[in-house]
C-alpha positions in Angstrom: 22.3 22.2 -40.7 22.7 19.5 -38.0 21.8 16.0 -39.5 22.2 13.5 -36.6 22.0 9.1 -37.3 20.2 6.9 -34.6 19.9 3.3 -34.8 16.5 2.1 -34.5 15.0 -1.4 -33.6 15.6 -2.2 -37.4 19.3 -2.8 -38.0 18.8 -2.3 -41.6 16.9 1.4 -41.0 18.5 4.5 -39.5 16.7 7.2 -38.1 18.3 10.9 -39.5 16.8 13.7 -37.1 16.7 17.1 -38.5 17.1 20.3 -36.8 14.3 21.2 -39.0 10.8 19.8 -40.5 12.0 17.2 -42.6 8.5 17.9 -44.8 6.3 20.6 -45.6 3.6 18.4 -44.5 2.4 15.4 -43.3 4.4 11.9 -43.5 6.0 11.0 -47.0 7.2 7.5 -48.1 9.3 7.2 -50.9 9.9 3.6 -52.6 11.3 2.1 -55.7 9.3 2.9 -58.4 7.3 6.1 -56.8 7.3 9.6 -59.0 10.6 11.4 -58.5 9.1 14.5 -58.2 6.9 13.8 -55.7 9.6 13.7 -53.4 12.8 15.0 -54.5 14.8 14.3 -51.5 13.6 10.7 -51.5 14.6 10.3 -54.8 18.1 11.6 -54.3 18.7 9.4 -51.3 17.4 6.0 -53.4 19.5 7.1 -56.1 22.6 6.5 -53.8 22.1 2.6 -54.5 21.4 -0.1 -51.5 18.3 2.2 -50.3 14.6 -0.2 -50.0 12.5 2.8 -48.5 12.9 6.7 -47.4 10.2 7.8 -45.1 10.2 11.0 -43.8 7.8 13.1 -40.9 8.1 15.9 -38.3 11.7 16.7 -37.8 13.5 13.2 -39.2 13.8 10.9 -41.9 13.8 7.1 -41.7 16.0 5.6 -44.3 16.0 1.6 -44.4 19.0 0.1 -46.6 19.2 -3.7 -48.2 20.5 -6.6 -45.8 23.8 -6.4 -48.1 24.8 -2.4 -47.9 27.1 -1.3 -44.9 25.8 1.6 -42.8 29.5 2.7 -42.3 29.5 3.5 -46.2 25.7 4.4 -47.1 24.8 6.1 -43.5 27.5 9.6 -44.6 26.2 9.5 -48.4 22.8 9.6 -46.9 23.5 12.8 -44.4 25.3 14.5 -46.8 22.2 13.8 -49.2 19.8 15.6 -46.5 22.6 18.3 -46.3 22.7 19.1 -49.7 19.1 19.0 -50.5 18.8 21.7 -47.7 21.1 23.4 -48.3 20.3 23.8 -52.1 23.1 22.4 -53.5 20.6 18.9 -54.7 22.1 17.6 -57.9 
């Protein structure tokens, strides 16, 4: 599975593109306090800590952290979190 980072305009949000629908449907948001199983991958990637929102559509997922979190340490939890989820291996 290729999971590939982009910077946006947003320093604080990172655009992961997917080489495959990132949904089965139309756009999905995911923010603190929203139902865990409505979005499983969401979840997983707020559970890493320093995550504000998960929004994902088409082919990529948006992930935007706090002003204190580092992409150089939440940016690979949150790829290999995409991975894992599609790869099966979700905790």
């Amino acid at each position: 599975m290729q999971v590939s980072p982009d910077p946006t305009p947003n320093p604080n949000a990172i655009k992961f593109t997917l080489d495959r629908p990132s949904t089965d449907g139309g756009a999905q948001t995911f923010k603190q306090g929203s139902d865990p199983a409505s979005y499983p991958l969401g979840a997983s990637i707020f559970a890493l800590g320093d995550v504000t929102n998960v929004f994902a559509t088409a082919d990529f997922i948006s992930v935007t952290k706090s002003d204190a979190a580092d992409w150089n340490e939440l940016g690979p939890k949150v790829q290999a979190a995409i991975i894992a989820h599609f790869e099966g291996n979700a905790a």
